[in-house]
PLY file of the C-alpha trace (Angstrom):
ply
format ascii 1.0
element vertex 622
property float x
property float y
property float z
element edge 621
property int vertex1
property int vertex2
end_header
114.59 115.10 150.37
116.24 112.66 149.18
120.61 112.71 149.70
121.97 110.72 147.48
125.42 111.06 148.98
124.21 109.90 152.44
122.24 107.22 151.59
125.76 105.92 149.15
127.21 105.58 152.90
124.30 103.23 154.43
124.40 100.57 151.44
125.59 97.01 152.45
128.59 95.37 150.67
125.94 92.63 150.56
124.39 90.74 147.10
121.05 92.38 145.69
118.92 94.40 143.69
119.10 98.32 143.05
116.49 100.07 141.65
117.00 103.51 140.21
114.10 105.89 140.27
113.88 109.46 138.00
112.06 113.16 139.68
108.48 111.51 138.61
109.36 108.09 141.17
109.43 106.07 138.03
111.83 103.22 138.14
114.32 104.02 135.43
116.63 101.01 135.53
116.96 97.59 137.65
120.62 96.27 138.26
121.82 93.13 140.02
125.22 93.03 142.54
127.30 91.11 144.57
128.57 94.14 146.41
125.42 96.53 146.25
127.82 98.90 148.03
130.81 98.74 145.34
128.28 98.66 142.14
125.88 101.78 142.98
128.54 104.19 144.36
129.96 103.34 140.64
127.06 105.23 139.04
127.99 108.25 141.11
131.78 108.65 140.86
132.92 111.51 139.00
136.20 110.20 138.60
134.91 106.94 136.54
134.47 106.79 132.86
130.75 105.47 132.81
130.08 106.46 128.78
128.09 109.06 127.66
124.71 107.09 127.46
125.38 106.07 131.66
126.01 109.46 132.34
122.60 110.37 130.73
120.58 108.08 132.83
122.57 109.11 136.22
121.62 112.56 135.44
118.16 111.64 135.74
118.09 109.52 138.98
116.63 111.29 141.80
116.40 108.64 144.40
117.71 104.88 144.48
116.39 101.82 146.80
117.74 98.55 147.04
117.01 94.96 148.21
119.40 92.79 149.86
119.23 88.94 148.83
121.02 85.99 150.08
122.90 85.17 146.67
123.86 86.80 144.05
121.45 83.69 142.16
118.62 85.01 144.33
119.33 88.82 142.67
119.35 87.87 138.75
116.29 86.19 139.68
114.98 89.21 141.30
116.19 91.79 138.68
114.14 89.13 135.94
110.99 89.91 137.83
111.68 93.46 138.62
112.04 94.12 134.92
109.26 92.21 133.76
107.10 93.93 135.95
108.36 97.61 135.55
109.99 97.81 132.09
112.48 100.65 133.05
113.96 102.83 130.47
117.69 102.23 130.10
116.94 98.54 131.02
117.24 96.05 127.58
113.95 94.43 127.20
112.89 91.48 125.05
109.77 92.65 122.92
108.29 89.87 122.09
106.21 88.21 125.06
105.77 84.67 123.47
104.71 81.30 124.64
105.27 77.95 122.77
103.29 74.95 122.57
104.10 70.93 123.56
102.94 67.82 122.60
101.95 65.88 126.08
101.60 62.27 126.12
99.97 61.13 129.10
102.19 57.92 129.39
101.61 57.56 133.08
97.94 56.30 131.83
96.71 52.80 131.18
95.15 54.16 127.77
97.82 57.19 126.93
96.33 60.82 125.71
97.76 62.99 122.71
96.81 66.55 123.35
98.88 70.07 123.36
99.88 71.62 125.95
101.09 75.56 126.85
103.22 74.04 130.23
105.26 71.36 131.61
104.42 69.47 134.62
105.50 67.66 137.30
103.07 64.82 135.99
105.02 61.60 134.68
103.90 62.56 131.06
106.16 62.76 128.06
106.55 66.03 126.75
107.88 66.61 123.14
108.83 70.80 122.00
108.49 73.47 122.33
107.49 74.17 118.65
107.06 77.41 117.49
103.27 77.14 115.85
99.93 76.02 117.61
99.17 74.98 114.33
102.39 72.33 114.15
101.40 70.58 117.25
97.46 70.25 115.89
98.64 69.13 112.47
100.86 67.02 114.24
98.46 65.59 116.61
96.04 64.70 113.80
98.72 63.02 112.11
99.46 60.78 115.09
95.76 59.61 115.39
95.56 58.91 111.77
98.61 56.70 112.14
98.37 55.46 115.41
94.85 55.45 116.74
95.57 57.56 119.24
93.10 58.96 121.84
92.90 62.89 122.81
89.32 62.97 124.84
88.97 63.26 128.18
87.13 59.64 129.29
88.70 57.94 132.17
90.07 54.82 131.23
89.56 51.75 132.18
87.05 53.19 134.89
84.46 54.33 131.85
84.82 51.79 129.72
80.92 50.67 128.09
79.77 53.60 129.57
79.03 55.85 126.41
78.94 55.56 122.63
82.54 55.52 120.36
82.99 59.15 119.24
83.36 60.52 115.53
87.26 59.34 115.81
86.09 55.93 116.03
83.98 55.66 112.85
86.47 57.45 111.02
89.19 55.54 111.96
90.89 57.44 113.65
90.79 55.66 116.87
90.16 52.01 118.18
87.58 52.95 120.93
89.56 51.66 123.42
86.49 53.28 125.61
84.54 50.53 124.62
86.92 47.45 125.18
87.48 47.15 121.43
91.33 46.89 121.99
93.68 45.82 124.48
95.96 47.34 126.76
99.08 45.88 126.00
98.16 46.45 122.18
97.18 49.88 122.92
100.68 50.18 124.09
101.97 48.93 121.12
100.70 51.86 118.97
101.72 54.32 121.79
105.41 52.96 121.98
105.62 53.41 117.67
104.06 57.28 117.94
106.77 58.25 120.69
109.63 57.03 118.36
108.06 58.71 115.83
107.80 62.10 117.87
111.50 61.33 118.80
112.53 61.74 115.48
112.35 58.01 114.24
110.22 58.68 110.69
112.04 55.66 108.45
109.90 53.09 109.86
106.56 55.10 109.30
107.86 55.86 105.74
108.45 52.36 104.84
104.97 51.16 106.06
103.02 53.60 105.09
104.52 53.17 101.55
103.94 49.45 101.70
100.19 49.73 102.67
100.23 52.72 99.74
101.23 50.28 96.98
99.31 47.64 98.49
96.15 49.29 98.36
96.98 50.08 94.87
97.58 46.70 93.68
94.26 45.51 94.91
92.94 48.78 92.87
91.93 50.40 96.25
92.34 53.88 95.22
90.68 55.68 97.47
92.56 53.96 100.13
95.81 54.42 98.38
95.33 58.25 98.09
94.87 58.54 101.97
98.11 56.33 102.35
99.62 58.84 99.97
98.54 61.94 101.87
99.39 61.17 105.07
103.00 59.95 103.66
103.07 63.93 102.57
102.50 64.96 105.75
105.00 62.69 107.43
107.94 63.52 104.57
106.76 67.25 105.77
107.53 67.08 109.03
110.68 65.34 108.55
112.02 67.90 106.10
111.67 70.62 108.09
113.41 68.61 110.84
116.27 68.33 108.04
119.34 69.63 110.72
120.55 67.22 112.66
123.07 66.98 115.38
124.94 64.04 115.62
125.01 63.86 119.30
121.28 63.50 119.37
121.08 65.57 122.71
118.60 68.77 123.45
120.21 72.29 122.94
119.14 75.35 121.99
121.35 77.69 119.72
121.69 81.20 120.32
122.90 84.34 117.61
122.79 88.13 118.23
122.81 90.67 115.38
122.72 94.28 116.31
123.14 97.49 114.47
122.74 100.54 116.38
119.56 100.64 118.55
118.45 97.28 117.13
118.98 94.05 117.93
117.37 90.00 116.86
118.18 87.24 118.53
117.71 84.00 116.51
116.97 81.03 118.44
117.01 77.20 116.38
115.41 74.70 118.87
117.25 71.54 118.98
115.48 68.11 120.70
116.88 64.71 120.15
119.37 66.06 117.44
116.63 67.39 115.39
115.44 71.19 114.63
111.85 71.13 115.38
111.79 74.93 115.01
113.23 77.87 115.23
112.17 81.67 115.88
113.59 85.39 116.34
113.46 88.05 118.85
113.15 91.89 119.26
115.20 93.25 121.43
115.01 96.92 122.44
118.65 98.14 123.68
118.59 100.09 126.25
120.14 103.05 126.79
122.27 101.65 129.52
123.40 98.68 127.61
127.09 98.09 128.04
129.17 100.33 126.10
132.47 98.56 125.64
130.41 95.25 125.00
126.81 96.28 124.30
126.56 92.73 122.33
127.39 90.92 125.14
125.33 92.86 127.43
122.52 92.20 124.93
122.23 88.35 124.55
122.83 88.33 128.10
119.47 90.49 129.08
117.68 88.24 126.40
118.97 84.97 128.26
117.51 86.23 131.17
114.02 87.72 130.15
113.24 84.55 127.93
114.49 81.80 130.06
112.66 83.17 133.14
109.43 82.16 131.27
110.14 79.45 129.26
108.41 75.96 130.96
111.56 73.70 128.95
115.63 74.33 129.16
117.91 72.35 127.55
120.71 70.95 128.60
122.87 73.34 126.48
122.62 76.72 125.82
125.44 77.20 122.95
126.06 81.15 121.90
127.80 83.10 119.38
129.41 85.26 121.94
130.55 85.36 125.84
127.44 86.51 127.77
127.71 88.64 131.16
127.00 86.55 134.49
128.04 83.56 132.67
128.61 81.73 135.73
125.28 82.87 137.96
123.46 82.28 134.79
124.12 79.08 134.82
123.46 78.27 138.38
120.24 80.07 138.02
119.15 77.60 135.05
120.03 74.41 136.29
118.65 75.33 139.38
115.33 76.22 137.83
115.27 73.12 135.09
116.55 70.54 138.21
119.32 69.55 135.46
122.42 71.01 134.72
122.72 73.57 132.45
125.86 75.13 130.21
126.39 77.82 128.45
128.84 76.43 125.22
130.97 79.03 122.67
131.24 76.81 119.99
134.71 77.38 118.12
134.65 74.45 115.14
132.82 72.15 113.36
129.33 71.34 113.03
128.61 73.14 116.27
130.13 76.46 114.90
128.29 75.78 111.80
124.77 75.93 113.47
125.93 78.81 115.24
126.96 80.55 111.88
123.59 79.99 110.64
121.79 81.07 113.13
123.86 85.09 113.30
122.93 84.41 109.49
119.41 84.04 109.80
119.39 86.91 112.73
121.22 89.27 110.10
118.61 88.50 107.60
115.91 89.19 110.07
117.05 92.41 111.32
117.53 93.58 107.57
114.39 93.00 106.12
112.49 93.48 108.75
114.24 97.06 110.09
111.84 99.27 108.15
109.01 97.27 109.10
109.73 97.40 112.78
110.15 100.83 113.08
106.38 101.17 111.35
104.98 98.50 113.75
107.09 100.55 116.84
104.95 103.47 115.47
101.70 101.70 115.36
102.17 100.32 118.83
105.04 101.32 121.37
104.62 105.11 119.83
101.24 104.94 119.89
100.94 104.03 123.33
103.47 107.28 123.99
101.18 109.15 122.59
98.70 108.34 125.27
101.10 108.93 128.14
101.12 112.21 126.58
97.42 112.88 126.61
96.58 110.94 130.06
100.09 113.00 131.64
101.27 109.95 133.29
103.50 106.98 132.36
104.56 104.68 132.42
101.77 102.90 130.28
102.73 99.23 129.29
99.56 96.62 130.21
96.21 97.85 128.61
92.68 96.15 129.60
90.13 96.98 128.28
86.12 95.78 129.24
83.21 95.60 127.38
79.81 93.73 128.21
77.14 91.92 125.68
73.93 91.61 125.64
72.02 90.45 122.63
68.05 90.29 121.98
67.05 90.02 125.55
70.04 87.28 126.27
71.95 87.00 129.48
74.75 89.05 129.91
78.68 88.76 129.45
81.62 90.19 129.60
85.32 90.65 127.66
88.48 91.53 128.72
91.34 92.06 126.35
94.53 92.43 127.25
96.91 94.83 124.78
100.52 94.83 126.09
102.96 97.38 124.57
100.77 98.38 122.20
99.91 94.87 121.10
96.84 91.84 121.80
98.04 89.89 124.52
95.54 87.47 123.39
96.73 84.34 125.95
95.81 86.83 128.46
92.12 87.67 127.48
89.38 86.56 129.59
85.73 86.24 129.33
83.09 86.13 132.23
79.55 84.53 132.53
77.55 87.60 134.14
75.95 85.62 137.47
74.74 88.21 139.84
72.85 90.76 137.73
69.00 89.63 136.56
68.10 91.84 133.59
70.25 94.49 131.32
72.33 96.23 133.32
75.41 97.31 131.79
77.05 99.19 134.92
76.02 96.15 137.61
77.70 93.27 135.22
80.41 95.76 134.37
80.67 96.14 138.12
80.54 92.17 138.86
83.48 92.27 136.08
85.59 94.00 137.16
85.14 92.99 140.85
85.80 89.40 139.66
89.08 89.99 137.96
90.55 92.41 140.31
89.69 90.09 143.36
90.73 87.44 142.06
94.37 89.15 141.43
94.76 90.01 144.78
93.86 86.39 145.67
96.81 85.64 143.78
99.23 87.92 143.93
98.49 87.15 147.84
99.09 82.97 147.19
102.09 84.48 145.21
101.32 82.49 142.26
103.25 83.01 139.06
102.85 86.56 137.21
101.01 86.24 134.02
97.64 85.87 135.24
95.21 87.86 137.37
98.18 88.74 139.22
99.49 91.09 136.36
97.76 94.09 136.79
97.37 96.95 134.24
98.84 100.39 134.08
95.51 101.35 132.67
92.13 100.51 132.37
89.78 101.54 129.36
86.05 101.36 129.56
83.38 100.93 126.91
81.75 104.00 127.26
82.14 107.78 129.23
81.45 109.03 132.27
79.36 106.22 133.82
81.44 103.47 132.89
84.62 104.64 134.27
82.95 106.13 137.42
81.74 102.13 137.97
85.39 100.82 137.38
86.86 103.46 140.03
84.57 102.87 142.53
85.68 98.97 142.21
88.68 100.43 142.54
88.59 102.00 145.46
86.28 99.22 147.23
89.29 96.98 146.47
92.14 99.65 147.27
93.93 99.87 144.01
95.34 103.01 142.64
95.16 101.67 138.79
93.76 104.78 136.40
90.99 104.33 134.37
89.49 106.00 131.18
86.31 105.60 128.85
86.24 105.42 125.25
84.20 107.23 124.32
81.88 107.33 121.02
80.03 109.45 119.01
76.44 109.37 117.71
77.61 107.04 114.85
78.84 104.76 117.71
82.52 105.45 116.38
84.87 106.52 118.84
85.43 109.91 119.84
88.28 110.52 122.56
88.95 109.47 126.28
86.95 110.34 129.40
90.07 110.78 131.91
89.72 112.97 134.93
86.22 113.96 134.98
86.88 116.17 131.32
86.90 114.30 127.72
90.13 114.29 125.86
89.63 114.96 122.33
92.09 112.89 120.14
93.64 113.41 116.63
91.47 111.13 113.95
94.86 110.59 111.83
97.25 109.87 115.10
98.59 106.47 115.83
97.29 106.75 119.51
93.33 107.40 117.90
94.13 104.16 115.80
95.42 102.22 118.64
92.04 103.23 121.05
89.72 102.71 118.30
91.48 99.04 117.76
91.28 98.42 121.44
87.62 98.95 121.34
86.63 97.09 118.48
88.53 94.22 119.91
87.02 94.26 123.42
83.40 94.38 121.34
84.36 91.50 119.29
85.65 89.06 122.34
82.43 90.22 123.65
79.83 89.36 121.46
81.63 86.29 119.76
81.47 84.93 123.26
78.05 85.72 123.19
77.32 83.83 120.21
78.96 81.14 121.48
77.31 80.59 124.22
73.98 81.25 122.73
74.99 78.11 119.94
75.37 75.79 122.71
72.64 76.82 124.04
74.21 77.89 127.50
71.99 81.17 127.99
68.63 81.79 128.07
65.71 84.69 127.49
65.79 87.28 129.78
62.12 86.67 130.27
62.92 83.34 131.60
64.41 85.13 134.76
60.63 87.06 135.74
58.78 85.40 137.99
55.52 83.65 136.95
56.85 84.22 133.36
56.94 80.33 131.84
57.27 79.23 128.04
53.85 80.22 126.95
53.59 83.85 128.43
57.47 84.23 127.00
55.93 83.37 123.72
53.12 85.57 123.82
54.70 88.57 124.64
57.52 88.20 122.01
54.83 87.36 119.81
52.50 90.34 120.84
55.55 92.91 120.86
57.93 91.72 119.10
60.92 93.06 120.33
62.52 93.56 123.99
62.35 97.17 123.76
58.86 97.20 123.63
57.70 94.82 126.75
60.43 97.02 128.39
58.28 100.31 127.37
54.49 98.57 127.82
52.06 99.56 130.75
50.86 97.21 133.32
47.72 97.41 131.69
49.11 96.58 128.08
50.53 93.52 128.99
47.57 92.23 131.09
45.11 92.43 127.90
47.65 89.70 126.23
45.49 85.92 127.03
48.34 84.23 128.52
48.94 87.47 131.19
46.39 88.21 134.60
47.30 91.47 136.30
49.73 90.11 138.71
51.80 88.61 135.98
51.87 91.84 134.15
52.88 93.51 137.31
55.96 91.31 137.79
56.97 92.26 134.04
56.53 95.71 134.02
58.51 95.74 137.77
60.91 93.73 136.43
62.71 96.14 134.00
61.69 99.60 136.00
63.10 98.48 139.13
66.41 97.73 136.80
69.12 100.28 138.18
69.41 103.23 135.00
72.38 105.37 135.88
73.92 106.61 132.53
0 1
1 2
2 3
3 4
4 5
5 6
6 7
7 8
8 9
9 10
10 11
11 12
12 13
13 14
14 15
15 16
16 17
17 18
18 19
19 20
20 21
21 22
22 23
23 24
24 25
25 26
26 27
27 28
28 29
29 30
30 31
31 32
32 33
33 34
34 35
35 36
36 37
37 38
38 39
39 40
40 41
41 42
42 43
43 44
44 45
45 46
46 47
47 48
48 49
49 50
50 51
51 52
52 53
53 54
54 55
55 56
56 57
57 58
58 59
59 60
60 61
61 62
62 63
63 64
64 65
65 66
66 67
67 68
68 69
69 70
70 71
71 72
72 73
73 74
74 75
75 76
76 77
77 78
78 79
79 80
80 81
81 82
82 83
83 84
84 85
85 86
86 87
87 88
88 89
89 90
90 91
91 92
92 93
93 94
94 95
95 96
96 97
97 98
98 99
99 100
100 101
101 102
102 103
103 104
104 105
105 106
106 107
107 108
108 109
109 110
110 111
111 112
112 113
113 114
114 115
115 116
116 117
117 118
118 119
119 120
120 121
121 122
122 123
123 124
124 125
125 126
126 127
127 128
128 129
129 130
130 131
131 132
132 133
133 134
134 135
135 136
136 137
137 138
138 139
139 140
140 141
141 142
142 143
143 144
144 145
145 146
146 147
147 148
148 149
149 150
150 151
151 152
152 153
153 154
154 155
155 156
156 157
157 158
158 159
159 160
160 161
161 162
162 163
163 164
164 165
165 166
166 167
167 168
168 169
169 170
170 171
171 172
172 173
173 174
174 175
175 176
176 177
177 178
178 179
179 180
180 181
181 182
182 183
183 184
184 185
185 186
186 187
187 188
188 189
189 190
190 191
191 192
192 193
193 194
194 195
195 196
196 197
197 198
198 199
199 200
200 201
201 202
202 203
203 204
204 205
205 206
206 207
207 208
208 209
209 210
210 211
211 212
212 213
213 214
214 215
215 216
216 217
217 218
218 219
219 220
220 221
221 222
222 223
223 224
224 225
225 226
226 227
227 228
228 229
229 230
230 231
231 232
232 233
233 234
234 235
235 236
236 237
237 238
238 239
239 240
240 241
241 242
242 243
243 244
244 245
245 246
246 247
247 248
248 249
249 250
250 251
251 252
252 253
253 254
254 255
255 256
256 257
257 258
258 259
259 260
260 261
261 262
262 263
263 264
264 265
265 266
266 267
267 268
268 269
269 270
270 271
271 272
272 273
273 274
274 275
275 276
276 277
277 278
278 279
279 280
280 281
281 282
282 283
283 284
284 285
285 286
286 287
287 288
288 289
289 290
290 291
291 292
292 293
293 294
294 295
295 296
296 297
297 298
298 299
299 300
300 301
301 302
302 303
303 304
304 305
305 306
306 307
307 308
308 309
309 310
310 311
311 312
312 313
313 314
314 315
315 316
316 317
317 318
318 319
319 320
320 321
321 322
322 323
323 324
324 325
325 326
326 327
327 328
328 329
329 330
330 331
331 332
332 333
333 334
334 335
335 336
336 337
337 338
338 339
339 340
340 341
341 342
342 343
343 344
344 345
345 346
346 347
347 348
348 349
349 350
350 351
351 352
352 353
353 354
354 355
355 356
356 357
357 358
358 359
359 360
360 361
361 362
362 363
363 364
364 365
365 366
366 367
367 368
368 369
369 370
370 371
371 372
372 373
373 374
374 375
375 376
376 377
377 378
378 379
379 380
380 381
381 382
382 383
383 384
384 385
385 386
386 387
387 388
388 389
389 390
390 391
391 392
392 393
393 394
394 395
395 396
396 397
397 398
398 399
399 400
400 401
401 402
402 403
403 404
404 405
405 406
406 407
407 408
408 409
409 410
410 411
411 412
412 413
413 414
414 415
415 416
416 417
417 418
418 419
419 420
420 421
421 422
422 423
423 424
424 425
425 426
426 427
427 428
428 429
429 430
430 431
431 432
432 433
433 434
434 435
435 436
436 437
437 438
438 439
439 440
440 441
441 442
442 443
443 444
444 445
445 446
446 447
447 448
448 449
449 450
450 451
451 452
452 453
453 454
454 455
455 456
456 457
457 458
458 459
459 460
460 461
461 462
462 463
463 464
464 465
465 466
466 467
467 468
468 469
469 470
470 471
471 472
472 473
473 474
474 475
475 476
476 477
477 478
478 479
479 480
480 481
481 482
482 483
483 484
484 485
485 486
486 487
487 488
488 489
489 490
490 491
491 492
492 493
493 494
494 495
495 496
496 497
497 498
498 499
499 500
500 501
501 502
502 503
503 504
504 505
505 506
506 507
507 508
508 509
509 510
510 511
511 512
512 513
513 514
514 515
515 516
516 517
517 518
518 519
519 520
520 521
521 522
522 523
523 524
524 525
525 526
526 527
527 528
528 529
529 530
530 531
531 532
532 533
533 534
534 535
535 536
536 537
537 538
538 539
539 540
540 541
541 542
542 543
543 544
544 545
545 546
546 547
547 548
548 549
549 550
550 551
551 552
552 553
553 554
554 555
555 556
556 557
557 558
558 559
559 560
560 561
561 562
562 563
563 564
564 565
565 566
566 567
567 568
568 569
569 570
570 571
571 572
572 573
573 574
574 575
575 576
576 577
577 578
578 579
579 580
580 581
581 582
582 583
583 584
584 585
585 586
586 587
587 588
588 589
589 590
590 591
591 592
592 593
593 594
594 595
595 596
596 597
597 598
598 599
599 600
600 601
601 602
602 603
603 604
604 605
605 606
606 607
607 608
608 609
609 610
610 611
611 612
612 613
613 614
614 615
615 616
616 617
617 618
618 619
619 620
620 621
């Protein structure tokens, strides 16, 4: 039994984190201190006015633990991970789990790359972002070879040089084959130095030469020429419109604005790089319940600081806000710590900085809104949803879905899909697909087995290396399965060959092949065709069968897998032929005799034998 007035006496007056845990040992809320010692006996003084939404989480904690850092620094950082990993209750949480692209130029090169990239390095490249589309950078990378020649493949330069033919880019101008000596370094260079001004903001010079060789083209009636000048100047005038605000002091900043009304909150973000707006984007932020009450605002942008920053590859220099955050000062250790540059956090008061600031709580307030009706649908469709499986399955809390499915096509090699759904929502960066490479034949449960083997491994490789959650390291609060009883028997016997305690369930399908209910605990669930939770599952699955065969397909189009027949021994490409030809189908050299498929004139006995014992000696647990 836990005494919670005891345990108050044995807590250090030393910097850390506290997590509270509810009568279920789920973690309710994560908190930061200097003092642990002064901050949780807080919670637990009568005497202190704590608000009514405090005093409504402290009547649920059963139990608290702590861990004792060296800094306070070294707790926000903890508390970051704590929450990202647990997603407590009365804890704020950013909703949205994005990532944003770069542009990387591989300066450091003798022949410099243009190609996008999700992270920065520690790699002497130049790195221009983040922007806030996948489909900005590629338009924007297209544009730069069009203009500049640039290369994006993957040759090794000067060390392949002559070694293979120019590529499309080449005879479509779109690069000067510097792979086959065609240009020079130092005039390779040239081009390079003229696209990094350009990505710096520089588009006058662009816009008067591309103009010139426009009218030029014209006046020597080249019009076909002239109309490719003239669309690429579009595109250029494009990119510089939308980089329209400008800050005079050229520097990189980001600028921050919080509106709220009662349990809902956006956070508008404009990025700022060299002066310019490349982009900008909003947040969802869901309050929680323990959100400061005489400064919930404050409390807010400070959580969102926190949770976005921790996972962002690029700070700026400047972090300018519409309001005093919490942890002001630790914050800003923390960041310039983690960017190796100095970081502030800036209230702008007057002038242009205010301005941007103004516009930015103007476009959050727009945001928030128009979109307030709409969010409370989508919170249905996906956060309520998934609710509505805690209910069913009796356990939460629920937040990382995977779900598995496995392909196998007309006799093809194997593979298998994992997708990722994450509050309710595709977590699509974190899908994976897997070659099947220890199972010969169909067999559903030994390649489902090899999956999930594979991934689960592998995450305890990493989580052991401590690499970077995000990966294989995250693991799920629940696992779904293709299929019923068979299926999820195979994924918790993984389970418990690895030692994980992660619960699994099957979706599971009727006759039609349309889903059903869930397979949880040995009985089958049956589920409500018009609930949001029967929508959700039946999404899930769909999904997982699409990665799955449209990886399939894939690799079939590049020719990357093969006939199953090819993997029989004594089975060449004649006798595959003949018996395709003979019975058509897979399903029916699966259900021949011996004898059938020794009468075909490509097959002796033996052959047939090694057919026939082929598929029957293939493991059929269903």
């Amino acid at each position: 039994m836990f005494d919670i007035p005891q345990e108050l006496k044995k807590l250090p007056a030393k910097p850390g984190v506290y997590l509270m845990h509810d009568e279920n040992d789920h973690i309710i809320y994560v908190g930061k201190a200097l003092s642990l010692k002064n901050r949780v006996r807080q919670y637990f003084q009568s005497s202190r006015n704590k608000g009514v939404k405090i005093e409504q989480m402290v009547s649920h904690i059963s139990r608290f633990e702590y861990i004792i850092t060296d800094s306070e620094v070294e707790a926000l950082v903890l508390e970051c991970n704590l929450i990202k990993e647990h997603h407590p209750k009365y804890n704020t949480m950013l909703m949205d789990d994005k990532g944003y692209p770069f542009i990387k130029v591989t300066v450091n090169e003798p022949f410099p790359r243009i190609m996008m990239a999700r992270r920065i390095a520690k790699d002497k490249a130049k790195y221009f972002g983040p922007y806030t589309s996948a489909g900005a950078v590629k338009d924007t990378i297209e544009l730069m070879r069009k203009i500049y020649y640039i290369r994006d493949c993957n040759r090794r330069l000067p060390r392949d040089i002559g070694k293979e033919r120019p590529c499309l880019y080449y005879h479509i101008h779109q690069c000067k084959a510097p792979c086959q000596g065609y240009i020079s370094q130092e005039e390779y260079r040239k081009y390079v130095d003229q696209m990094l001004q350009f990505l710096g903001g520089k588009y006058q010079p662009v816009i008067e030469m591309l103009t010139k060789k426009m009218q030029q083209a014209s006046a020597e009636m080249e019009y076909e020429r002239a109309m490719e000048y003239r669309d690429i100047l579009n595109s250029v005038n494009k990119i510089a419109e939308k980089q329209k605000i400008t800050d005079v002091a050229g520097e990189d900043r980001d600028i921050i604005a919080l509106a709220k009304e009662n349990e809902d909150a956006v956070v508008q973000v404009f990025f700022i790089r060299g002066g310019r707006m490349i982009g900008r984007d909003h947040f969802y932020m869901k309050v929680g319940q323990n959100a400061t009450e005489e400064n919930p605002e404050s409390s807010i942008l400070s959580s969102f600081i926190k949770q976005f920053y921790a996972g962002t590859p690029y700070i700026p220099s400047e972090l300018m806000l519409s309001m005093e955050v919490e942890d002001k000062d630790i914050i800003e250790e923390w960041l310039s710590t983690k960017s190796e540059h100095k970081v502030h956090l800036l209230i702008p008061v007057k002038g242009k900085k205010e301005g941007l600031i103004a516009l930015a709580e103007k476009n959050a307030r727009m945001v928030l809104n128009s979109d307030k009706e709409r969010l409370r649908r989508e919170e249905g469709r996906t956060i309520g949803a998934v609710k509505e499986i805690e209910k069913l399955l009796n356990f939460a809390p629920i937040k990382r879905i995977e779900a598995y499915d496995i392909s196998n096509i007309s006799g093809f090699d194997s593979v298998g899909s994992m997708v990722v759904y994450d509050s309710g929502k595709p977590k699509r960066n974190d899908y994976r697909k897997f070659k099947i490479k220890g199972v010969k034949g169909v067999d559903d449960y030994a390649s489902l087995r090899e999956v999930l083997t594979r991934r689960f491994a592998h995450g305890l490789k990493e989580k052991e290396e401590e690499k970077e959650l995000g990966s294989f390291s995250t693991f799920p609060d629940l696992i779904l399965m293709d299929g019923g009883k068979g299926q999820v028997n195979i994924a918790l016997q993984v389970m418990e060959d690895l030692k994980l305690k992660i619960p699994v369930a099957g979706m599971v399908k009727d006759d039609n092949h349309r889903t059903r209910g869930l397979y949880y605990n040995n009985i089958e669930i049956p589920m409500d065709k018009n609930s949001e939770s029967f929508k959700l599952i039946t999404r899930i699955q769909d999904e997982a069968h699409r990665f799955a065969i449209t990886f399939h397909r894939d690799l079939r189009s590049k020719g990357q897998v093969h006939s199953i027949l090819d993997d029989i021994k004594g089975v060449g490409k004649v006798r595959r032929k003949d018996l395709m030809r003979h019975f058509k189908d897979l399903e029916a050299i699966k259900n021949a005799s011996i004898e059938q498929l020794s009468k075909l004139p490509s097959m002796n006995e033996k052959s047939a034998k090694e057919v026939y014992d082929f598929f029957h000696s293939q493991t059929k647990e269903r």
